[in-house]
C-alpha positions in Angstrom: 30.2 7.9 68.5 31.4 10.9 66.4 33.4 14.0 68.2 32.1 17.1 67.2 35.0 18.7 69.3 36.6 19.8 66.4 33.5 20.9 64.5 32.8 23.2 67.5 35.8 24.7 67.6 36.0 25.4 63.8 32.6 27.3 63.6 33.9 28.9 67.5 36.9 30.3 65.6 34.6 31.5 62.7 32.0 33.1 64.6 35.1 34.9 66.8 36.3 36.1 63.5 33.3 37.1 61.7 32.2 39.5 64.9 35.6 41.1 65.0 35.3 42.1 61.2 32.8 44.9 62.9 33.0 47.5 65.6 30.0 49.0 66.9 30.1 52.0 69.9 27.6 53.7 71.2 26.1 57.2 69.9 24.8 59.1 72.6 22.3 61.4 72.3 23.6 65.5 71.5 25.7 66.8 69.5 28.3 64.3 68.0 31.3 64.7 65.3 30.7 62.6 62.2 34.3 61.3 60.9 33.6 62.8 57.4 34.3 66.6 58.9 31.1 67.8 60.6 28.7 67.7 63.7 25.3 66.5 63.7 22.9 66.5 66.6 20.8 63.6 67.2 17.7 63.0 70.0 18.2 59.3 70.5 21.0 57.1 71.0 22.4 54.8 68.1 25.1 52.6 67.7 27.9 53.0 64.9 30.6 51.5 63.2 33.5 53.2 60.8 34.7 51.8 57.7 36.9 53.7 55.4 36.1 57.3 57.3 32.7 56.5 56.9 30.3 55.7 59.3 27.3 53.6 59.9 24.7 54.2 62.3 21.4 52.2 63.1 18.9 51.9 65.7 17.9 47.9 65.5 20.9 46.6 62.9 22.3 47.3 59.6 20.2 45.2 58.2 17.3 46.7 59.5 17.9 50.4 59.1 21.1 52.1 58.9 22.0 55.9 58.5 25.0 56.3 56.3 27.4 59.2 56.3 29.9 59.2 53.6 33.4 60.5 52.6 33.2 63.5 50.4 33.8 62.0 46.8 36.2 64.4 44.9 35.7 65.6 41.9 36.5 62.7 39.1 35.7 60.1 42.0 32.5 57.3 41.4 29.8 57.1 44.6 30.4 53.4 44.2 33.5 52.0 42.8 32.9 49.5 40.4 34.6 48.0 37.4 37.2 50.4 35.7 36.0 52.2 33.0 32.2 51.2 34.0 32.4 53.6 36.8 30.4 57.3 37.0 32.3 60.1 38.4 30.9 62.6 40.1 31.5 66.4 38.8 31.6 69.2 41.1 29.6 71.5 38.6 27.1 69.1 38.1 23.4 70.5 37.8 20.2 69.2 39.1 19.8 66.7 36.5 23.0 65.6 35.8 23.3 64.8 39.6 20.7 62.9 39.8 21.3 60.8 36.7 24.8 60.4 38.4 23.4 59.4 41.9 20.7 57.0 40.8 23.1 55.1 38.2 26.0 54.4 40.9 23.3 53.3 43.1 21.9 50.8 40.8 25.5 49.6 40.2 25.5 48.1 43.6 23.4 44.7 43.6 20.1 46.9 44.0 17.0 47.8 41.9 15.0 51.0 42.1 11.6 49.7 42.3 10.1 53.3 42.6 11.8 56.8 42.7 9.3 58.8 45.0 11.0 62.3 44.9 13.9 63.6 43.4 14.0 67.5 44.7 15.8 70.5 46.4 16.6 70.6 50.0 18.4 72.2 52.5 20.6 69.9 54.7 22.2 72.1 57.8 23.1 75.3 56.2 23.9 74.2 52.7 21.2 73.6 49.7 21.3 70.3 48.1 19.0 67.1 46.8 16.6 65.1 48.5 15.9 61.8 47.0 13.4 58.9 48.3 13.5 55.8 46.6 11.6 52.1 47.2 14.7 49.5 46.4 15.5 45.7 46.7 18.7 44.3 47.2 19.2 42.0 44.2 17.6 38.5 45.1 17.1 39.2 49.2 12.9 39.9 48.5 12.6 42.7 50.6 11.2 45.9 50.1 13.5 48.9 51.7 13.0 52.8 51.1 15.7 54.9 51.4 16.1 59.0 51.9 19.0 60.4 50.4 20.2 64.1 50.9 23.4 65.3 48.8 24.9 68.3 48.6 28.4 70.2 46.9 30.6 71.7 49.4 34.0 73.0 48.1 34.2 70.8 44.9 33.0 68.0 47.0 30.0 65.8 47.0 28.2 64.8 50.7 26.1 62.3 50.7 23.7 61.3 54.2 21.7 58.2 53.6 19.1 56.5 55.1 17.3 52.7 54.4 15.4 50.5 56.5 12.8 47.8 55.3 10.0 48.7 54.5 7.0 49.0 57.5 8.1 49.3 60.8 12.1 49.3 60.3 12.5 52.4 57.8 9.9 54.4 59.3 11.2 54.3 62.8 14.4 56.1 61.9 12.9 58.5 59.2 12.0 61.6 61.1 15.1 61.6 63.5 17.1 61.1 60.6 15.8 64.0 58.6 16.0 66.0 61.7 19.7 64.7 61.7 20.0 66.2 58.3 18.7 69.5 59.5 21.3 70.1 62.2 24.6 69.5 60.3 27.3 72.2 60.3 30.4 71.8 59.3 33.3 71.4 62.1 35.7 74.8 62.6 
């Protein structure tokens, strides 16, 4: 008869670990301080974790949908650090185009393909005009079908980006509307 004691404890030990890796708290409904500098007001509850100064919020699980709020990048700084010298940096002077050719190449750096870019256009996010982009990916070799809003904007030499994904049907649109009107209430903290 085999002991599978030791087994148990092994993948206990693992499973232990791998949890503790990420932090999620509640986000209550209100007004709430994003750790990236400003408030946003949202109607429903989420849960959130913080990596880096940048934090993760979803309704159902990350994998599901999550909204993303991201450190500024700095002027010279990629979106998405890759290989040296294969990176793009962002610029604060950047026009419309050049943004978005900046945006939607450091995405595609990350494991995922564009499958459709829906929109690409101007917005207002809180008090400040930026981007709005909508795009239909796949995360390289997972088969699934995600959409994704994106809203970025240049404050003071900075680049803010808010994100948005879920899968596509039921997970993505869930979110969408509460995270656009998330978008709409930003303001910057005093």
């Amino acid at each position: 008869m085999h002991d599978f004691r030791p087994s148990c404890i092994i993948v206990f030990v693992a499973t232990l670990f791998l949890s503790s890796c990420v932090t999620y708290s509640l986000v209550p409904s209100g007004v709430v301080s994003v750790s990236t500098g400003y408030t946003v007001e949202t109607r429903i509850a989420w849960s959130k974790s913080i990596s880096n100064g940048s934090e993760t919020w979803t309704l159902d699980g990350p994998g599901l949908q999550s909204a993303y709020f991201e450190n500024a990048i700095k002027d010279g700084d990629p979106l998405v650090p890759t290989e040296k010298g294969k990176e793009f940096t962002f610029k604060h002077d950047m026009g419309a185009i050049e943004l978005r050719e900046f945006f939607m190449n450091s995405i595609s750096t990350n494991d995922l393909t564009i499958v459709e870019e829906k929109t690409f256009e101007p917005a207002k996010i809180g008090t400040h005009e930026g981007y709005k982009s909508n795009i239909v990916f796949s995360f390289n070799g997972d088969g699934l079908l995600r959409e994704g809003l994106y809203y970025l904007f240049v404050d003071d030499e900075k680049l803010f980006v808010l994100a948005y994904s879920g899968v596509n049907g039921v997970y993505f649109e869930k979110g969408a509307d509460e995270f656009e009107a998330i978008v709409a209430s930003l303001r910057f903290s005093s």
